[in-house]
N, C-alpha and C positions, 0 to 999 in steps of 0.2 A: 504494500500500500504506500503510495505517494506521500508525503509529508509535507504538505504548503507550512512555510516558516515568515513571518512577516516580523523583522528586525524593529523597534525601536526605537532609535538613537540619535541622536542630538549633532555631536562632534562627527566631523567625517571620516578623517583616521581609524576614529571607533567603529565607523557604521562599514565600510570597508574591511576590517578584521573581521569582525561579526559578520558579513553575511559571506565573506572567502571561507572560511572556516565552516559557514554551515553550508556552503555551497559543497563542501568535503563529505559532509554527514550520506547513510548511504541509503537513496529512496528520498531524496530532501529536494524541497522545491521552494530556493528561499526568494521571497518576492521584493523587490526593490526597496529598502530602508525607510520610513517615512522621518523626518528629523524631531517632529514635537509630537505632544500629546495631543492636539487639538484635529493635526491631521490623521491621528491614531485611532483616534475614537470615529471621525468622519468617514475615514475608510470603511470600518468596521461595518458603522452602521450603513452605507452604502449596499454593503456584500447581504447583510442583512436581511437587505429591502429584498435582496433579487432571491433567496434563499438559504435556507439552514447550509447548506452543500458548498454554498460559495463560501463562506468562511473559511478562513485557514483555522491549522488544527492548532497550531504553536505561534505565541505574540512570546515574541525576545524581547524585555525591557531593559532599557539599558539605565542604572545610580544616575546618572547625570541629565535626561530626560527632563524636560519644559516645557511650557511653562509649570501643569501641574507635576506635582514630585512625584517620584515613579511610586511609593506605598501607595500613595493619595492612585495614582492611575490604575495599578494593580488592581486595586479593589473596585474604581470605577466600571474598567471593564471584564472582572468577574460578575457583577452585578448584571450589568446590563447585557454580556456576550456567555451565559455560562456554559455553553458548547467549545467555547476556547481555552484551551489551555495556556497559562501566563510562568513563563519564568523568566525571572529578574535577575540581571546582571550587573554584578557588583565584587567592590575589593572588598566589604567587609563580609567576611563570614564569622561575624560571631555568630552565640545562641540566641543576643536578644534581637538582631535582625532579622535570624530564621524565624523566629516564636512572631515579630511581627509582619512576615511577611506570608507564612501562612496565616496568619489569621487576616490577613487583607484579600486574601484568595490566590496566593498561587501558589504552584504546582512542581515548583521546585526552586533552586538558585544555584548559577552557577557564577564563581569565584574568578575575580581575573588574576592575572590573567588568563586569557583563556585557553584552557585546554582541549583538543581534541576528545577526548573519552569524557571528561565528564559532561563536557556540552553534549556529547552523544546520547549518553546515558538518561540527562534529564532530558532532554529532547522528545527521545522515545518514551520514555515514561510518560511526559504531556501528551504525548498526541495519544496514546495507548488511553489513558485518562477522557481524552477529548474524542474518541470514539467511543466509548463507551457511555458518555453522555448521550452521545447523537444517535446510539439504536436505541436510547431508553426514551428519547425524546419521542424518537421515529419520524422525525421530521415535520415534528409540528411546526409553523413559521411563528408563533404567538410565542412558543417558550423560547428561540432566541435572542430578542434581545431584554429577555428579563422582565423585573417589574416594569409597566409601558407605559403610564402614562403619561401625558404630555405635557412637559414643561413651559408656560410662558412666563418672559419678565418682562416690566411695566418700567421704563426709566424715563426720568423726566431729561430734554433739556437743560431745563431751569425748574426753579421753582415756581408753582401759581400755575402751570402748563393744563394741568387737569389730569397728572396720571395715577391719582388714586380714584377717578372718579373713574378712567377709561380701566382699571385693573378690576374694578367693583362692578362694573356692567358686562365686562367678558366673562365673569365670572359667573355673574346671576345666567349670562344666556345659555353659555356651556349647562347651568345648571338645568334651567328651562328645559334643554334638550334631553334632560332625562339620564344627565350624567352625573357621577360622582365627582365632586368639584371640591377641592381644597384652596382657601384664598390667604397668602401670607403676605403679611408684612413685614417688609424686608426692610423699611426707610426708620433705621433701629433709634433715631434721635426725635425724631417727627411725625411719624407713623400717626395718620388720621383715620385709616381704616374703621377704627370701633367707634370713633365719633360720627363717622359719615353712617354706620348702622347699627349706632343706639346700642351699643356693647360696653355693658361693664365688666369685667372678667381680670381676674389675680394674675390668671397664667397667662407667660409669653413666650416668645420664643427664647429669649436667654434662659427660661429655666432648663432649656433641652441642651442649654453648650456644655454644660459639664461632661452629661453623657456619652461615655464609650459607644455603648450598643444601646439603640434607641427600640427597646422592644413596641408592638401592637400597645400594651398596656400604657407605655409611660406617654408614646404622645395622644392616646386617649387623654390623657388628662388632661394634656397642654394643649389640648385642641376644643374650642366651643364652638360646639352647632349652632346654627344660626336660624331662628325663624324660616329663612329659604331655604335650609337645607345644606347652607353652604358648612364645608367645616373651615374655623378661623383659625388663623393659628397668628397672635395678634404681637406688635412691638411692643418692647416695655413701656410700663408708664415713667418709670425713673429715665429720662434719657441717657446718662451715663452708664446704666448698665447694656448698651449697643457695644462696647465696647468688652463683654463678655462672648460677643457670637463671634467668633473667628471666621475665617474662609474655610479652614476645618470642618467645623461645628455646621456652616452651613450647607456645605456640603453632604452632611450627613442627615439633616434634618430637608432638604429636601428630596432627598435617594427616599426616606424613609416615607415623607407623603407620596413618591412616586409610585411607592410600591402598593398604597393603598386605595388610591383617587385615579379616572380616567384622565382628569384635567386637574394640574397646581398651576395657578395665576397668579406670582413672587408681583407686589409693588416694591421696588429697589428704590424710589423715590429718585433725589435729582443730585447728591451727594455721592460718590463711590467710593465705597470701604471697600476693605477686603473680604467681607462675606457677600459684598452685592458683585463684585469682579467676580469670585467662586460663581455664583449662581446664575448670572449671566452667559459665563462662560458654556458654562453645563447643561443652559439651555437649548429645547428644541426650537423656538421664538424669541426674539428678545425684539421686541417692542419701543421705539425712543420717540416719545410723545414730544412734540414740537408745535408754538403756532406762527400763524403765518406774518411774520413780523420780523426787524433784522435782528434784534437783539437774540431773540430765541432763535433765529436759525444759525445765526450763529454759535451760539451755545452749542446747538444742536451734532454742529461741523467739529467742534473743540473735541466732544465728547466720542464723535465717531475717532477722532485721533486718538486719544487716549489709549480707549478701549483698544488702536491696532498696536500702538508701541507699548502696552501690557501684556499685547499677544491674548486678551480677551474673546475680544470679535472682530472679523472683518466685517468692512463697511458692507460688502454686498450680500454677508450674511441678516444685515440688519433691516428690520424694516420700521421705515417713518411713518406716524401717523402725524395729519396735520391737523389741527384742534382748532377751532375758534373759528373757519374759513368762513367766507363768504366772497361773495362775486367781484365784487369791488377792490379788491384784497391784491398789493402790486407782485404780493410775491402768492405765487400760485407753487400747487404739487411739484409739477414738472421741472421748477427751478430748485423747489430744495432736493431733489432725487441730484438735481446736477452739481448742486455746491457742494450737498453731503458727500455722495456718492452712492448712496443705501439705496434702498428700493423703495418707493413709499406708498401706501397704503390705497388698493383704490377708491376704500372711500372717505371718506372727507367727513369729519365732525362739523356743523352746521354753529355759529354764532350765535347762541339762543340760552343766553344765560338765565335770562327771565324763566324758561320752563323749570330751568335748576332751582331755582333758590329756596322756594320753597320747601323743598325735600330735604335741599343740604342746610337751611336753619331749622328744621327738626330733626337733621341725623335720622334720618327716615329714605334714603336714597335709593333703597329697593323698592319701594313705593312710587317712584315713577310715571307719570302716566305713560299706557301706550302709546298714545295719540303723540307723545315729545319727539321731536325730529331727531334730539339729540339720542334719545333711545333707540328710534330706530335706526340710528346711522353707528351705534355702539355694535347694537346685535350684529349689524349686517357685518360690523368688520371681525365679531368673531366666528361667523359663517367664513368668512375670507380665508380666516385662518386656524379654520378647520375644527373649531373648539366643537360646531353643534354638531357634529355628525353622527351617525348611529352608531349608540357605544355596541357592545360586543353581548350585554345583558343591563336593558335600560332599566335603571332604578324608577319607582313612582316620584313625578312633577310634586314640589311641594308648593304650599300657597293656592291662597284659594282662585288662582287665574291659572294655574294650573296642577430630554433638547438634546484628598491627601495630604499629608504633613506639608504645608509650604514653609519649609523649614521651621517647623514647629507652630507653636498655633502664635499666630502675633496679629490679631484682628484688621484693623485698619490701616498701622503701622508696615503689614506685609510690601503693601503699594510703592512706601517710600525706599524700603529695601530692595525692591524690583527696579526701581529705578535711580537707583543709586541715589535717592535722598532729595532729587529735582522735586 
């Protein structure tokens, strides 16, 4: 049996050794290096799409691996690929990197430099592993890429944009459509969510950063249903405690609604720390709400740079909504898709604050009427972006109308260290 081996690795020297070396292995079919984790996980899930079969059997991780850290990757793509086998390459072989690197999911590690026979050895063992996943699977397409549900993040421009309003109506619609819907607030200083729907509630998302392993039980707790149905999983009220969710921490608190909900709807708000870079990154949508004016689009522009020299997201991964539009309006869709460079939304939120205000001075915003433009032009763009679609087993309509260690956990602080302090 053939052994498809997909490399990787960062440094080029490295990724050249690694895969001459496994181009030696015998039955091996090592596929072209990819250099970071973001192209790693995209490949993956590419192969995915088309089926179980296309997957390779063996992902080589190489210690030095970016932007996320190879444990932090390890365990991403056991999660979400668990028909592939993961071994990590690395100079340290002590005990407590083996002890954390199986328990991040993989399947063996080999030591550099590297040898012949033991790359061998763990090699065949993954892929021996990763077959024997795949006759148990039998090729179902739903169990590879793990728990599915879809990630969107909500990022403002700036602030005032409207993106906890636009993260609150894709969320009610996904729910409408008879999905299971999780809404977090990710904007861990400012975080309006439980204001905009009349939510009082203890727990937040910091109380899940401690947590190693986030069982069913414990974000039961941290999680309040919501009159809609939605589950909240809400920002602290202390603002200083935002600075307890790492990019770690969030990382692992949204894997874990992943694994529960059809659709999680992250508001990252208009500020980036390092748990909102984490969750953006890892998103299947990321969302950057803009309106149509120079100071926000400009914002707008800053923002898509950022995010490319943190190695977050590309610009053409992203897509713009434009908030506030109307006809009159100098700057139109088609000119922010061209300064940004992102894709931007086809549809357009309508200037009609007036339907809003009332809702948003009672903290009543799922209350809504239909009849509001702005609601309809909400929905329509979570249709766009695939939120209402027919889940796989549609839960009952509620209401009565009916996407790793980053050198340890350093919260917000990560970003300055990724960029050397700028």
């Amino acid at each position: 049996m053939t052994t498809r081996i997909l490399p990787a690795v960062g440094d080029p020297d490295a990724a050249r050794s690694v895969t001459t070396l496994a181009g030696q292995l015998p039955d091996a079919e090592p596929a072209p290096p990819v250099p970071d984790s973001t192209q790693l996980l995209d490949t993956l899930a590419r192969l995915a799409a088309d089926s179980l079969d296309a997957l390779p059997e063996v992902v080589l991780v190489h210690e030095r691996i970016g932007p996320v850290p190879a444990l932090e990757l390890v365990r991403e793509v056991a999660l979400r690929f668990p028909a592939v086998g993961v071994v990590l390459i690395t100079a340290d072989a002590g005990p407590a990197l083996l002890s954390a690197a199986m328990d991040a999911g993989a399947r063996g590690l080999v030591t550099l430099p590297l040898g012949y026979e033991e790359l061998a050895s763990r090699v065949q063992a993954a892929a021996q592993w990763s077959a024997g996943v795949r006759r148990h699977l039998g090729g179902g397409a739903e169990a590879v890429t793990g728990p599915g549900g879809t990630v969107v993040t909500v990022s403002g421009a700036k602030g005032g944009v409207g993106t906890t309003v636009t993260a609150v109506h894709l969320a009610l619609a996904a729910r409408a459509a008879g999905r299971t819907v999780a809404l977090v607030d990710m904007d861990l200083q400012s975080g309006d969510v439980a204001s905009y729907l009349d939510v009082q509630f203890r727990r937040s998302v910091a109380d899940l950063a401690a947590i190693a392993d986030i069982s069913p039980r414990v974000l039961q707790d941290a999680v309040f249903v919501h009159e809609t149905g939605l589950s909240l999983l809400l920002a602290p009220a202390e603002g200083e405690r935002g600075e307890e969710v790492t990019d770690r921490a969030a990382r692992q608190v949204v894997s874990a609604l992943r694994g529960r909900h059809e659709v999680v709807v992250v508001d990252c708000g208009s500020q980036l720390t390092g748990a909102g870079a984490a969750t953006v990154e890892m998103a299947d949508t990321a969302l950057l709400v803009t309106t149509p004016d120079v100071v926000a689009v400009r914002s707008a522009k800053r923002t898509v740079r950022m995010w490319e020299r943190l190695q977050v997201r590309k610009a053409e991964e992203t897509v713009t909504l434009v908030n506030r539009h109307h006809r009159s309006a100098e700057i139109q869709a088609p000119l922010v898709q061209k300064i940004t460079g992102t894709r931007t939304a086809a549809v357009t939120v309508p200037a009609q604050f007036k339907e809003l205000q009332a809702v948003v001075d009672a903290g009543r915003l799922h209350e809504l009427d239909a009849r509001s433009t702005v609601k309809q032009a909400l929905w329509s763009l979570a249709a766009e972006l695939g939120l209402t679609g027919a889940p796989a087993s549609a839960a009952p309509a509620p209401g009565p109308g009916r996407q790793l260690t980053r050198a340890g956990d350093r919260g917000s602080l990560g970003l300055r260290r990724r960029t050397g302090g700028r």
